[in-house]
KEMAR-681915 format. One record per residue (C-alpha): residue number from 1; residue in three letters; y negated, z negated, x. Coordinates in Angstrom, 1 decimal, m for minus. Example, Ala and Ser with C-alpha at 12.3 -4.5 7.8 and 13.67 -1.06 7.14 Angstrom:
! residues 2
+-----+------+--------+--------+--------+
:  nr : rest :  north :     up :   east :
+-----+------+--------+--------+--------+
:   1 :  Ala :    4.5 :   m7.8 :   12.3 :
:   2 :  Ser :    1.1 :   m7.1 :   13.7 :
+-----+------+--------+--------+--------+
END
This chain:
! residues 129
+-----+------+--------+--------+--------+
:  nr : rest :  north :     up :   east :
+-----+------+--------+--------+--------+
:   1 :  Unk :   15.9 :    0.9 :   m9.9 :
:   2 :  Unk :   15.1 :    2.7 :  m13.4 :
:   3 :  Unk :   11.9 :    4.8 :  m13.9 :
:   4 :  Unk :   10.6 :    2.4 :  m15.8 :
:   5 :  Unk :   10.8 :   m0.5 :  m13.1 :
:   6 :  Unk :    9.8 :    1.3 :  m10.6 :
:   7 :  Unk :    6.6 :    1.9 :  m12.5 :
:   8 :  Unk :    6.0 :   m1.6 :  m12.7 :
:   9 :  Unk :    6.5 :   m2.1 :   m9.5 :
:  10 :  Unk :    3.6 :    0.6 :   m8.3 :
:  11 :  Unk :    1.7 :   m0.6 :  m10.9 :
:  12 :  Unk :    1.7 :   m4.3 :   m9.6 :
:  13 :  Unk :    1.6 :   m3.1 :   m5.9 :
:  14 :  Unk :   m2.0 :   m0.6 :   m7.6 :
:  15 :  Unk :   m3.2 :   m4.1 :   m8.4 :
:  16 :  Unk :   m2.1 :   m5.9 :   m5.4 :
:  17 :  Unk :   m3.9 :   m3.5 :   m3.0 :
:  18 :  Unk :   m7.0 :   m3.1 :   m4.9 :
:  19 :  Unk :   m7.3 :   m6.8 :   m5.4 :
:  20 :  Unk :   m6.6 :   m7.2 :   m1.7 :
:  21 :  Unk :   m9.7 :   m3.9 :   m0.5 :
:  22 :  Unk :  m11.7 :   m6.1 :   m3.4 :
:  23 :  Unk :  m11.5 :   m9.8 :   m1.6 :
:  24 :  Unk :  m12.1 :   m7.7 :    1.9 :
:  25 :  Unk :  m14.8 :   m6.3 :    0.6 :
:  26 :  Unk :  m16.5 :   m9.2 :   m0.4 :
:  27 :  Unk :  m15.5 :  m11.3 :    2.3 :
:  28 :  Unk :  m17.0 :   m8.5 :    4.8 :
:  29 :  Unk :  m20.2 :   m8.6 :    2.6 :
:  30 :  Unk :  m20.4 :   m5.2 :    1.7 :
:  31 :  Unk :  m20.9 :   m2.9 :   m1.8 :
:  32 :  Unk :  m18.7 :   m0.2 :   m3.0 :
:  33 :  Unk :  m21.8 :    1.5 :   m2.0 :
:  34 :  Unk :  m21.4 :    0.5 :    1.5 :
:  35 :  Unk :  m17.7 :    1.7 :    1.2 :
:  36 :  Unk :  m19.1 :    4.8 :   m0.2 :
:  37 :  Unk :  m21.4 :    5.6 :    2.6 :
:  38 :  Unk :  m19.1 :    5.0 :    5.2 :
:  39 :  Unk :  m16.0 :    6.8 :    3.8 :
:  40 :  Unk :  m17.6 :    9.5 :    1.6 :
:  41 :  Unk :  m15.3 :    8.1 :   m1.6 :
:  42 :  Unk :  m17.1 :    7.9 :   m4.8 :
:  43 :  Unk :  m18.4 :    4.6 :   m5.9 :
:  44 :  Unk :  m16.1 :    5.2 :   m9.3 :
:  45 :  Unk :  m13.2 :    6.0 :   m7.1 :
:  46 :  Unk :  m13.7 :    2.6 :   m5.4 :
:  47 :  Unk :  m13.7 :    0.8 :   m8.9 :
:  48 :  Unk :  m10.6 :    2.5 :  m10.2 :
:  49 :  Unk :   m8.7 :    1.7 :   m7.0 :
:  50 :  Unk :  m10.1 :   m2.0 :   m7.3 :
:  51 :  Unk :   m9.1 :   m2.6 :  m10.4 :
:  52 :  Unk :   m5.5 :   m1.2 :  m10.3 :
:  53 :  Unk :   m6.1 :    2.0 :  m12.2 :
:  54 :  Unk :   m5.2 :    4.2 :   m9.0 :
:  55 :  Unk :   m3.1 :    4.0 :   m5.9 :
:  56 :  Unk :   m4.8 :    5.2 :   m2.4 :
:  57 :  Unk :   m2.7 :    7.5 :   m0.1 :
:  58 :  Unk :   m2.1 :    5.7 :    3.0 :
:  59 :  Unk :   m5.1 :    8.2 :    4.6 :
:  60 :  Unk :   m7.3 :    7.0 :    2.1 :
:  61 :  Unk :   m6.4 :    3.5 :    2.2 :
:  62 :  Unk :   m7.2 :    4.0 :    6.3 :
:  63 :  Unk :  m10.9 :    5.7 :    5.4 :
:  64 :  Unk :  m11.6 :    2.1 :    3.7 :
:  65 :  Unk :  m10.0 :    0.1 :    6.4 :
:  66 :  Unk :  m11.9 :    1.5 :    8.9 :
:  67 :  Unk :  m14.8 :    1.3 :    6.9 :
:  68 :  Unk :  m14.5 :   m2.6 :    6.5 :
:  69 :  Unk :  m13.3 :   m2.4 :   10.7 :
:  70 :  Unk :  m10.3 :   m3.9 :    9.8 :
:  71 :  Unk :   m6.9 :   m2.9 :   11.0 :
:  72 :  Unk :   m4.7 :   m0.5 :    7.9 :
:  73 :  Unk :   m2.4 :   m3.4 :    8.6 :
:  74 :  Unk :   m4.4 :   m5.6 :    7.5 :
:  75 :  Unk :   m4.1 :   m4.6 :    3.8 :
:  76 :  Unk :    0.0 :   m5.5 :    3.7 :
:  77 :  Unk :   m0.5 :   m9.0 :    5.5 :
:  78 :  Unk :    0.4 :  m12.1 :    3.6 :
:  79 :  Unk :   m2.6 :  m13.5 :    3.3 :
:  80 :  Unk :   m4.0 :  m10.1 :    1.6 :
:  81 :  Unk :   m1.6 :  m10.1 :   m0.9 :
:  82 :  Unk :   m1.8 :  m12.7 :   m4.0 :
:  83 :  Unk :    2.0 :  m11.7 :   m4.9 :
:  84 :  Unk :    3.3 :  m15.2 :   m4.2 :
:  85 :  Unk :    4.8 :  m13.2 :   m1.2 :
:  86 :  Unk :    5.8 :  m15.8 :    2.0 :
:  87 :  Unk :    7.1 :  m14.9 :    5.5 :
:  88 :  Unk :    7.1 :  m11.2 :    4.9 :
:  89 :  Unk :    7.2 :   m9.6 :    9.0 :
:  90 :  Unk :    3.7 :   m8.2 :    9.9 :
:  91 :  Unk :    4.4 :   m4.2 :    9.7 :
:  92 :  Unk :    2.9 :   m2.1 :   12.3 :
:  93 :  Unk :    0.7 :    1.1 :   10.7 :
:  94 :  Unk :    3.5 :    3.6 :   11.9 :
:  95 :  Unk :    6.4 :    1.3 :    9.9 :
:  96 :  Unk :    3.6 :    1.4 :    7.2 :
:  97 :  Unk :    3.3 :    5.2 :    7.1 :
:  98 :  Unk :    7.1 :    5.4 :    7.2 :
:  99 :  Unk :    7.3 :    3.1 :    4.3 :
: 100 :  Unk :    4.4 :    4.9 :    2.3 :
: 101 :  Unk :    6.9 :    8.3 :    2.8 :
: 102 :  Unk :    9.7 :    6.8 :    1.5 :
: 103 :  Unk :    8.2 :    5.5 :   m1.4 :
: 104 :  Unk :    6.4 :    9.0 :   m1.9 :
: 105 :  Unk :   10.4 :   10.7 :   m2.4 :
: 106 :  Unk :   12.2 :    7.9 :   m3.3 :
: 107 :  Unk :    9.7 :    8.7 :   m6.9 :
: 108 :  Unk :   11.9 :   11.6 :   m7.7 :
: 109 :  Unk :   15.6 :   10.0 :   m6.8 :
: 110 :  Unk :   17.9 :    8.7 :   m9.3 :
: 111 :  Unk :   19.3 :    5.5 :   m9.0 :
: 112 :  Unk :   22.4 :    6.4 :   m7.8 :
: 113 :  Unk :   20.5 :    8.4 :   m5.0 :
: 114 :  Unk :   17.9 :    5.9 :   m3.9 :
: 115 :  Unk :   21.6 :    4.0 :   m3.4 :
: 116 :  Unk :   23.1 :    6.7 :   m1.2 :
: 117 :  Unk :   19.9 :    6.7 :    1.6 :
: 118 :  Unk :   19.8 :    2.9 :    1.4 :
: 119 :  Unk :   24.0 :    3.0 :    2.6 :
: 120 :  Unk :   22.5 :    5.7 :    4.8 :
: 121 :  Unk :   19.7 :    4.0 :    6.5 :
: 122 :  Unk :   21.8 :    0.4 :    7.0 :
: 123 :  Unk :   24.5 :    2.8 :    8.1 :
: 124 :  Unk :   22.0 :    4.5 :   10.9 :
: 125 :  Unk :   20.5 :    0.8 :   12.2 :
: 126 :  Unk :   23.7 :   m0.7 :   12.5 :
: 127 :  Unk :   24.9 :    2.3 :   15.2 :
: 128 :  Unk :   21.5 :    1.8 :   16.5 :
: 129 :  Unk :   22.2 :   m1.6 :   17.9 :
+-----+------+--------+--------+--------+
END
């Protein structure tokens, strides 16, 4: 995947999750404020996230789960996302944290690279079975 791509693709998945902490929000009945309180995030931190202007680390992304009692898995279920996204496996918070690593490194690899550890990791679950 190019540079360029793989911006887009953050950039849609920005959207995604803020959309998805936005419609939790709303449906739990609570204010950015509430978030705020609860989390110690600043109100304008809330909005940027919401509206797709900034991607939450996974340990802030659990501050606003827990905020809204909801389970950080919660925010990668179908039904959060409006992606057009169907039958996607429910992904436990540790396969979430692993994925939110990977992502984090696979920033800096080429696309010949991020090629490599993909041949690497099917490589490692097939002698896993």
């Amino acid at each position: 995947m190019h540079a360029s791509v793989w911006s887009v693709a953050l950039a849609s998945f920005s959207m995604n999750i803020g959309e998805t902490i936005r419609n939790y929000r709303l449906q739990k009945g609570m204010s950015q404020g509430d978030i705020e309180k609860r989390t110690g995030l600043l109100r304008c931190y809330l909005s940027r996230v919401e509206n797709g202007h900034t991607i939450p680390s996974l340990d802030t992304l659990a501050k606003i789960a827990g905020a809204m009692e909801l389970p950080l898995s919660q925010f990668f279920s179908d039904s959060g996302h409006t992606n057009g996204s169907k039958g996607l496996p429910q992904l436990s918070d540790d396969e979430l944290r692993f994925l939110s690593q990977i992502r984090r490194y696979a920033v800096s690899l080429n696309d010949s690279d991020r090629k490599l550890v993909l041949a690497m990791v099917k490589k490692m679950a097939a002698s896993a079975r």
